[in-house]
C-alpha positions in Angstrom: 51.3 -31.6 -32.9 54.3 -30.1 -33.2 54.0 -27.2 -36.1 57.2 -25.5 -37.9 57.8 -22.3 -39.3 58.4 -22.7 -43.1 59.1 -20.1 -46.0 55.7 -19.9 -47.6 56.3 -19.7 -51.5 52.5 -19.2 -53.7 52.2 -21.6 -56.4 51.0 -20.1 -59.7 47.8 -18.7 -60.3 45.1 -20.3 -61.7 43.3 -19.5 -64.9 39.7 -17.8 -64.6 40.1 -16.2 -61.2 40.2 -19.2 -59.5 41.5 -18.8 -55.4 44.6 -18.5 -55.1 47.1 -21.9 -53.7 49.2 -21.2 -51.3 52.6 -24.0 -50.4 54.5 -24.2 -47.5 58.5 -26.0 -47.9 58.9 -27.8 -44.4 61.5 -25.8 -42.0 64.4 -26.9 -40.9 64.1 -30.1 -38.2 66.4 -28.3 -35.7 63.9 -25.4 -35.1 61.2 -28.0 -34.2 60.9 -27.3 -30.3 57.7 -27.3 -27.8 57.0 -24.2 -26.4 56.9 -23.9 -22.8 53.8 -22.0 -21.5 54.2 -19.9 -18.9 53.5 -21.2 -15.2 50.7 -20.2 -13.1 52.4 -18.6 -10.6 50.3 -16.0 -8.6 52.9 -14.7 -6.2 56.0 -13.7 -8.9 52.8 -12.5 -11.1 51.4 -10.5 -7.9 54.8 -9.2 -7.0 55.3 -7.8 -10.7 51.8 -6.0 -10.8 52.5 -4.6 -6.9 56.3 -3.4 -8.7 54.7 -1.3 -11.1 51.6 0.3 -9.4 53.5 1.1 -6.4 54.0 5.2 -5.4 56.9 6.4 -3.0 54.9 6.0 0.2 53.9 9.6 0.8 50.4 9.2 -0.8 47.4 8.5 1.5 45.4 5.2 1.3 42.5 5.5 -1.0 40.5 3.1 -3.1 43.8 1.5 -4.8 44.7 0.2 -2.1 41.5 -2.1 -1.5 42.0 -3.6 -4.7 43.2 -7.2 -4.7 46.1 -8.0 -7.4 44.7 -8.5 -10.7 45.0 -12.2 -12.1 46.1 -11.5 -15.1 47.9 -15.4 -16.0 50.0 -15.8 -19.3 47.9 -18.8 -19.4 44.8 -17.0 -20.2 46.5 -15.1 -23.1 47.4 -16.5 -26.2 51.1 -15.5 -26.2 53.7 -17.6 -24.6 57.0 -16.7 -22.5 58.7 -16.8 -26.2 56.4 -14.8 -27.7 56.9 -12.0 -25.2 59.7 -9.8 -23.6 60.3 -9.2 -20.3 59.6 -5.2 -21.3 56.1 -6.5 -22.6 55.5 -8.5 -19.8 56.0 -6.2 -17.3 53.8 -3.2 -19.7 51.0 -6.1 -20.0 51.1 -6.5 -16.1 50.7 -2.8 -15.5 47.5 -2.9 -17.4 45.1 -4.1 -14.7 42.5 -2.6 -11.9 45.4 -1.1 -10.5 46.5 1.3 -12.7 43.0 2.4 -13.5 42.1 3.6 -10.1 45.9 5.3 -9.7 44.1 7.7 -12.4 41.0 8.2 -10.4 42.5 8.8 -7.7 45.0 11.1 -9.1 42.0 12.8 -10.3 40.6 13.5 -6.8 44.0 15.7 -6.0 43.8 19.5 -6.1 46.3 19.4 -8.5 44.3 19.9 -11.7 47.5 20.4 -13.9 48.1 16.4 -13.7 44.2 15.6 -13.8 43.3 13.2 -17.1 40.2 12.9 -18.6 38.9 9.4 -18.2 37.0 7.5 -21.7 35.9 3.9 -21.3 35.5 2.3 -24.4 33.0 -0.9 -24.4 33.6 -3.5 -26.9 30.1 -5.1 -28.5 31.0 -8.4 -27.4 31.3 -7.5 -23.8 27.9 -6.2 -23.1 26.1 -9.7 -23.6 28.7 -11.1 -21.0 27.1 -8.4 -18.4 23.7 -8.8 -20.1 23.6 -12.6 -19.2 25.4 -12.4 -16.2 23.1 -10.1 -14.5 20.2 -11.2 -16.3 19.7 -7.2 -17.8 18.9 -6.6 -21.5 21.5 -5.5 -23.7 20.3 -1.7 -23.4 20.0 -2.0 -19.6 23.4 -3.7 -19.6 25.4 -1.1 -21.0 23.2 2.1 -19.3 24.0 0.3 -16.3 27.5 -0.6 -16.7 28.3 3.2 -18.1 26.5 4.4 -15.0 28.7 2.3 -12.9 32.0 3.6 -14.5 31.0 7.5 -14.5 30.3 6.7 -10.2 33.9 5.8 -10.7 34.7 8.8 -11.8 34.9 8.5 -15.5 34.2 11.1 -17.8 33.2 9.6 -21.0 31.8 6.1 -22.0 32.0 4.9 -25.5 30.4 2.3 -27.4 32.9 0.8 -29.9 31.0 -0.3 -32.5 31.1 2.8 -34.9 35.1 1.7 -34.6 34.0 -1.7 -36.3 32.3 0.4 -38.6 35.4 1.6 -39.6 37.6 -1.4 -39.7 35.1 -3.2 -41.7 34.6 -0.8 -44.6 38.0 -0.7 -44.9 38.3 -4.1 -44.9 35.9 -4.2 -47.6 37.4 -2.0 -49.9 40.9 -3.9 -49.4 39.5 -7.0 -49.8 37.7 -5.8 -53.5 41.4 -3.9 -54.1 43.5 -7.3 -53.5 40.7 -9.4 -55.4 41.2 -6.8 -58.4 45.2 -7.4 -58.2 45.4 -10.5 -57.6 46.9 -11.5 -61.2 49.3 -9.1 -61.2 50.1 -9.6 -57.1 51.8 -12.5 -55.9 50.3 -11.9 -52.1 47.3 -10.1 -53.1 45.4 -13.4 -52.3 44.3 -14.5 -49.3 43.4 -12.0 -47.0 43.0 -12.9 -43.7 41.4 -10.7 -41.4 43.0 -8.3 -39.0 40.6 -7.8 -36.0 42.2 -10.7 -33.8 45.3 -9.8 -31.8 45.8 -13.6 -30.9 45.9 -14.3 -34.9 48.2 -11.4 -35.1 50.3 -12.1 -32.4 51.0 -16.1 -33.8 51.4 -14.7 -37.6 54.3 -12.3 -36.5 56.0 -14.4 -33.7 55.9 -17.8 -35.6 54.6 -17.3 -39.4 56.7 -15.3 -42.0 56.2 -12.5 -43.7 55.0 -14.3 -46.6 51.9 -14.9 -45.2 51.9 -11.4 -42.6 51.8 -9.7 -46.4 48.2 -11.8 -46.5 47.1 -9.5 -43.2 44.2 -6.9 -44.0 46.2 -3.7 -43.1 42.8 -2.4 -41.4 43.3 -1.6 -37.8 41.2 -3.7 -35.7 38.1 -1.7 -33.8 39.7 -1.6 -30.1 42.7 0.4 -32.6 40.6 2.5 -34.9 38.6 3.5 -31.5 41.9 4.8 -30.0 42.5 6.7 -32.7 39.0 8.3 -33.0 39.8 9.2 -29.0 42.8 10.2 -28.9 42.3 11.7 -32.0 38.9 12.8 -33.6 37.3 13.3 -29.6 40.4 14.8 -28.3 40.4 18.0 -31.1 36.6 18.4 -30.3 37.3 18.9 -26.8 40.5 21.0 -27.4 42.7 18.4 -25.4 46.1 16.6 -25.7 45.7 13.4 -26.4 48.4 12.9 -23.8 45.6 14.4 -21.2 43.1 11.8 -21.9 43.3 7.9 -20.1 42.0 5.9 -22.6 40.7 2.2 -21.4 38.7 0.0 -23.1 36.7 -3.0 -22.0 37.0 -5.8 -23.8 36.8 -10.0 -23.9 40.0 -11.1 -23.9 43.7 -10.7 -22.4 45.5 -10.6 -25.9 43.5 -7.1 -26.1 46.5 -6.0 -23.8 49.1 -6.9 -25.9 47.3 -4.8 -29.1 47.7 -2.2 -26.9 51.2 -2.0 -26.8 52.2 -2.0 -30.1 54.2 0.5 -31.2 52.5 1.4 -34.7 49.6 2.4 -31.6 52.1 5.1 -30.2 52.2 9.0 -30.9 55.8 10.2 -29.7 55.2 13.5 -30.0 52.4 13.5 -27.9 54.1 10.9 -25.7 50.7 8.7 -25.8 49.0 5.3 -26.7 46.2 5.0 -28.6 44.7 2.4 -26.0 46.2 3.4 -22.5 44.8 0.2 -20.7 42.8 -2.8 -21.4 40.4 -4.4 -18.6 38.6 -7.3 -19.3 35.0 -8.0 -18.5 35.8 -10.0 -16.0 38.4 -7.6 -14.0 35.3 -4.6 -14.5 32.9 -7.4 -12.8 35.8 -7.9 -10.0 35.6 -4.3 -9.3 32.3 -4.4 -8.4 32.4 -7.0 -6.5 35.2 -5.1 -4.2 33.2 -2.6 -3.9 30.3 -4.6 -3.2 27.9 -3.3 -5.9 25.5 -4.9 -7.5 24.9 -3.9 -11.1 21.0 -4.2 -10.3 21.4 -1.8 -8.5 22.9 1.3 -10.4 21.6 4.0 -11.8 21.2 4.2 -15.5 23.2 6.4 -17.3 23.1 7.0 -21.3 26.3 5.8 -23.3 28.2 8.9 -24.5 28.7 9.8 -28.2 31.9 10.9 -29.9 29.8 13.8 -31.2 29.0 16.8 -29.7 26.7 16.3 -26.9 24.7 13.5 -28.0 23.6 10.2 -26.2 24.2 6.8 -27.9 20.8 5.1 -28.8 20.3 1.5 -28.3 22.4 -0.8 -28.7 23.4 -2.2 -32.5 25.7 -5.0 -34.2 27.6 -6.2 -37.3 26.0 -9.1 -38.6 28.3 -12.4 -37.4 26.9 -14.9 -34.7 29.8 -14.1 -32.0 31.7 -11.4 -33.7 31.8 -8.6 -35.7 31.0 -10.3 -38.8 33.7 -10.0 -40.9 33.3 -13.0 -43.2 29.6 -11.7 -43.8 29.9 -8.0 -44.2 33.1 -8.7 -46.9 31.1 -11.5 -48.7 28.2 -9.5 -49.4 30.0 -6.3 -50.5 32.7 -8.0 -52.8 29.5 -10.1 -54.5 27.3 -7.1 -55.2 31.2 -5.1 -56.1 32.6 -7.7 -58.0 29.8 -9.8 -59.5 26.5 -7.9 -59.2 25.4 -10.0 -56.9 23.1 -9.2 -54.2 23.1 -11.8 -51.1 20.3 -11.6 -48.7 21.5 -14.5 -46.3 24.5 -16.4 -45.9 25.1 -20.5 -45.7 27.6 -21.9 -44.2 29.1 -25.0 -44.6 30.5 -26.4 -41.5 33.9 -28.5 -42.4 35.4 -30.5 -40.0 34.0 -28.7 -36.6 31.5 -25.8 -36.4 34.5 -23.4 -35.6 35.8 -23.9 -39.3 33.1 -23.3 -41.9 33.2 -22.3 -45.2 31.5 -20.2 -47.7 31.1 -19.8 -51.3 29.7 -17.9 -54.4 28.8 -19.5 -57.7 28.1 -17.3 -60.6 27.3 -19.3 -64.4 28.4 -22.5 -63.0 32.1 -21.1 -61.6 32.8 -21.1 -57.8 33.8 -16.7 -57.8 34.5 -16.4 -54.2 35.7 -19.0 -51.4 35.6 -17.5 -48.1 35.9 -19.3 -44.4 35.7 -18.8 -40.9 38.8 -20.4 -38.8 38.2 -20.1 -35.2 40.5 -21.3 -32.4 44.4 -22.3 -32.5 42.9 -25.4 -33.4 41.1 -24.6 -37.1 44.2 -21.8 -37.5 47.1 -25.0 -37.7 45.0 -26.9 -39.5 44.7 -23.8 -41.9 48.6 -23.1 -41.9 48.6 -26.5 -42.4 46.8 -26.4 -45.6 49.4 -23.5 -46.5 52.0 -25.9 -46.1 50.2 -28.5 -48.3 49.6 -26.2 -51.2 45.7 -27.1 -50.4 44.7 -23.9 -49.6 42.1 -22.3 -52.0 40.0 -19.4 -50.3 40.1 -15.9 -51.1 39.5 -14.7 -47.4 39.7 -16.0 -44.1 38.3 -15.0 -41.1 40.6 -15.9 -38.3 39.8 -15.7 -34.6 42.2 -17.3 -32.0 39.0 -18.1 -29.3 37.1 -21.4 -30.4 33.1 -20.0 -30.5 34.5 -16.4 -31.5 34.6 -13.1 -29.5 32.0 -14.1 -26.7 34.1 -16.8 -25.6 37.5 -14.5 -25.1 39.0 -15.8 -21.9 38.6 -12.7 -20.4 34.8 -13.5 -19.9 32.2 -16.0 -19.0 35.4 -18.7 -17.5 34.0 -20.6 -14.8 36.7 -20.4 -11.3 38.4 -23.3 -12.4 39.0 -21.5 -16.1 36.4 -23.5 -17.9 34.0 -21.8 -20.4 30.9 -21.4 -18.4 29.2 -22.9 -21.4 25.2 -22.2 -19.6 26.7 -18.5 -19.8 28.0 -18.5 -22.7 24.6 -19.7 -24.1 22.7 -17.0 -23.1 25.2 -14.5 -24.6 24.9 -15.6 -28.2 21.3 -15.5 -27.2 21.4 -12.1 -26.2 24.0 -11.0 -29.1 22.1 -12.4 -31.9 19.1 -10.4 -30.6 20.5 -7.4 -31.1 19.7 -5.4 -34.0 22.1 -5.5 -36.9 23.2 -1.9 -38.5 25.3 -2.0 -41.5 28.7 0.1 -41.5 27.5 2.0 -45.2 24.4 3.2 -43.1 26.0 5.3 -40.2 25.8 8.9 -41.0 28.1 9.6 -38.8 30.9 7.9 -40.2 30.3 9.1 -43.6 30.6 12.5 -42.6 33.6 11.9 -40.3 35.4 10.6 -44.0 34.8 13.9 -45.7 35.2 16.0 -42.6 37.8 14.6 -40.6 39.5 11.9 -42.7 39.8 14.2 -46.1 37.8 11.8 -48.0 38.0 7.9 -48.3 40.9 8.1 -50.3 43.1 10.1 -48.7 46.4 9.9 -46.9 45.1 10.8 -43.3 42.9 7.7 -43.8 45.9 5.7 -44.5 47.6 6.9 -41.5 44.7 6.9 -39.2 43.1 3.5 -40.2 45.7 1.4 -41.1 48.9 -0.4 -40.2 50.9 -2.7 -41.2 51.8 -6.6 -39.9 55.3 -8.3 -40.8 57.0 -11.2 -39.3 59.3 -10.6 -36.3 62.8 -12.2 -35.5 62.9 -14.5 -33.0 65.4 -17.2 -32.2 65.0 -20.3 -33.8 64.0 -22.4 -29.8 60.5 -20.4 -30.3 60.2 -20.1 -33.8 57.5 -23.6 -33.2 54.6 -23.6 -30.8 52.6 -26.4 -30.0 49.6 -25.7 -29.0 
């Protein structure tokens, strides 16, 4: 189904706090083309990747060159040829197995002036992915995995979850902010969620900025962690951020194109928030070069951003295959807004169990509509709602994989690019087993407010925690992508 890229107008308000309804005018019928998805062509995709990680020749062989060419396939990311430059193609390309061991090995010269300190970040929804595949628990996973990295030769390891923590409170407090506005702010209501660079990536490229102005502003957790390392960890080691590699392991490709955004960029450090993205799958293809099996490694704590503490076991945001937006927003805008305290959720699955939908009633009146839209799938049918002036929640969570974060493409794909659905199984097993730790109880991050951020309602939190999303000009041939 072909979709278009209309103006979005919001209809008027209705009386008694009622969600807000949202139309869409059709768009012109000349802008209604298919988008052509990019081939799967290994050798020009090889031959770009081999461009960019090549040196001048002089430097010995060392364990870069024993790396086969990362597959990283346009296919397996949610952006298209017309959703991407050629500068961005080529950036995305550089951000594979490659370019990580350049670092370590550049790290094993005697020059110690262009030496980087190496910090792996792991995102929550990776570890079950390892967990399952190598039949570890969760805790053994990620002990395993960081012991893996530091034989490397990285310096740091770091869980990213006190980075959801982060993103989600924020998101809380914006979402409670816009609900408070939202008769005096024509696009205070809906928010949809921020976390999903996929969902970001179509809103900008093909959407307007009548509905971007819907976007949370709160930086998604792979973002907020760059900014605690490059930032927060970087001042308490006395280091330019510039001197630290920052890479973080996550589930899916699109995570490389977050990366690169320039909001994510310091210029006056000359350095990215995120320096590289690997997926699960590529870290699991390193071993495999190297012929280690992850049964076999030694254990190894997972860092801490403070001082020189070890990370405890591993925790989670409540959400079956995510971080549990939808949940940790629903219960803090009832008890905020309406003095309600929800123990447990219910969802009510719509037309599939990727777009469900959840309410609060309070003296009879339907207060809050929220709903969870996973997959390109749910998200058209959702825009298409837009367009129908049918839409009535208050927030969305949107997620571009089908199944959530465990099923980013970037993990548990059979060889033929198929969700290993056995796998994936035994990951939401293994996820939903790990102990949930709300954001409002981590002592760390409350004191990191007051003593790095200048309090919660500061400017520096502002700058350091938020961003902004708005639609970007492209020419009317891929303005429409069918997906």
């Amino acid at each position: 189904m072909n979709l278009p890229s209309p103006p979005v107008k919001a209809a008027p308000r209705q009386d008694g706090g009622a969600p807000p309804v949202l139309s869409m005018a059709p768009g012109p019928a000349d802008a209604a083309e298919e988008c052509s998805k990019k081939q799967k062509n290994d050798d020009t995709q090889s031959a770009s990747v081999d461009a960019l990680s090549s040196n001048d020749g002089s430097e010995e062989k060392n364990d870069l060159d024993t790396l086969a060419n990362a597959k990283i396939l346009l296919s397996d990311c949610l952006a298209c040829d017309s959703c991407m430059t050629l500068e961005e193609g080529a950036r995305v390309f550089q951000q594979n197995q490659k370019e990580f061991f350049r670092v370590l090995n550049l790290n094993k010269k005697c020059d110690t002036s262009k030496h980087k300190v190496l910090a792996v970040s792991l995102c929550p929804q990776s570890l079950p992915y390892f967990a399952a595949k190598f039949n570890l628990s969760v805790n053994e996973a990620a002990k395993r995995l960081c012991g893996f990295l530091k034989s490397l030769g990285v310096h740091y390891v770091f869980d990213t979850t006190i980075a959801a923590d982060f993103s989600i409170l924020e998101s809380q407090r914006e979402f409670v902010q816009r609900y408070q506005r939202r008769n005096q702010e024509e696009h205070a209501l809906p928010m949809f969620a921020s976390a999903c660079p996929g969902w970001i990536r179509y809103a900008e490229r093909v959407l307007t900025n009548l509905v971007t102005s819907h976007i949370c502003t709160a930086k998604s957790p792979q973002q907020i962690m760059g900014s605690l390392v490059k930032g927060y960890f970087a001042r308490q080691q006395n280091l330019s951020p510039d001197k630290i590699f920052h890479v973080v392991v996550a589930p899916c490709y699109d995570k490389k194109l977050e990366a690169l955004r320039e909001d994510f960029y310091t210029a006056l450090y000359n350095s990215a928030e995120v320096d590289c993205v690997l997926t699960s799958g590529e870290i699991v293809q390193i071993m495999e070069q190297k012929n280690v099996s992850m049964k076999d490694v030694t254990e190894v704590a997972v860092d801490s951003l403070f001082d020189d503490l070890k990370e405890g076991d591993v925790v989670r945001h409540d959400g079956k295959r995510s971080d549990g937006y939808l949940e940790h927003i629903f219960k803090h805008a009832a008890k905020e807004l309406f003095g309600v305290d929800v123990k447990e959720i219910t969802y009510k699955a719509l037309k599939n169990k990727d777009f469900q939908e959840v309410t609060l009633e309070k003296d009879g009146e339907t207060v809050l509509r929220f709903a969870a839209a996973y997959g390109f799938r749910n998200i058209q049918n959702m825009v298409l709602k837009l367009k129908k002036g049918k839409f009535f929640y208050h927030f969305v969570e949107v997620l571009a994989c089908p199944g959530g974060c465990l099923n980013g493409k970037g993990q548990a794909q059979t060889e033929d690019g198929k969700p290993d659905r056995a796998l994936l199984a035994q990951m939401e097993e293994v996820y939903t087993a790990i102990p949930v730790r709300l954001p409002e109880t981590n002592l760390h991050v409350q004191r990191m407010y007051q003593d790095w951020l200048e309090g919660m309602d500061s400017k520096k939190v502002q700058d350091t925690l938020h961003t902004t999303y708005s639609a970007v000009n492209q020419s009317t041939s891929s303005l429409d992508i069918k997906w």
